[in-house]
N, C-alpha and C positions, 0 to 999 in steps of 0.2 A: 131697300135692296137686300137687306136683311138674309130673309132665306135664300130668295134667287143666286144671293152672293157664295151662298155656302153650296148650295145644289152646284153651281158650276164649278167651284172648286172642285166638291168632290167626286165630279165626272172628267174633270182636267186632271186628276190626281189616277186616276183609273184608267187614262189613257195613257199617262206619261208611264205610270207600271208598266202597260203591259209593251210601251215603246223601249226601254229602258229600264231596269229594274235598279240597277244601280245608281243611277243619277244620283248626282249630289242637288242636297236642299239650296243651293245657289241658284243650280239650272233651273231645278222646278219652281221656284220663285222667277225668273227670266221667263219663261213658256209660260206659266199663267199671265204675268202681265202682257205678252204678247198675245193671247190669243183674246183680250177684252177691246172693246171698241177704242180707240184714239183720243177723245175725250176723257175716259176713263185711265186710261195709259199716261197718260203726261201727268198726272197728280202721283198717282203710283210709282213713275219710274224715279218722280223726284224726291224721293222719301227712299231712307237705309232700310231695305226690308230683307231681316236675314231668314227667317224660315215663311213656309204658307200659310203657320196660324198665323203669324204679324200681317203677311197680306191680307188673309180673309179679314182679321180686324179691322184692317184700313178699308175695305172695302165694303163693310157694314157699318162703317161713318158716313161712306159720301152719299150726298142726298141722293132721294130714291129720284130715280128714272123710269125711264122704256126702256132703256138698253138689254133687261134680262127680260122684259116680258115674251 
């Protein structure tokens, strides 16, 4: 999941700009794990993840899938 994990970051990270410019690193860690599929979401939500480089980390752990194909 590797790059796919970081591509979508960094296109969730380019929407949440241009939705909010201010958001705090809380929310934007909230809306990214919110907008990953369900499977993916429940490992993530149960882990203390304070900024989106800690998510994209955790989310270039879990085994690869389909999900970003």
């Amino acid at each position: 999941m590797g790059d796919d994990a970081q591509r979508y970051v960094r296109r969730k990270m380019e929407i949440l700009r241009h939705i909010d410019s201010q958001m705090s690193e809380a929310r934007k860690v909230q809306e990214l794990i919110r907008g990953l599929p369900y499977e993916i979401q429940v490992p993530m939500v149960l882990q203390t993840l304070n900024t989106c480089d800690e998510s994209l980390r955790k989310l270039r752990k879990l085994p690869d899938t389909h999900f970003f194909s």
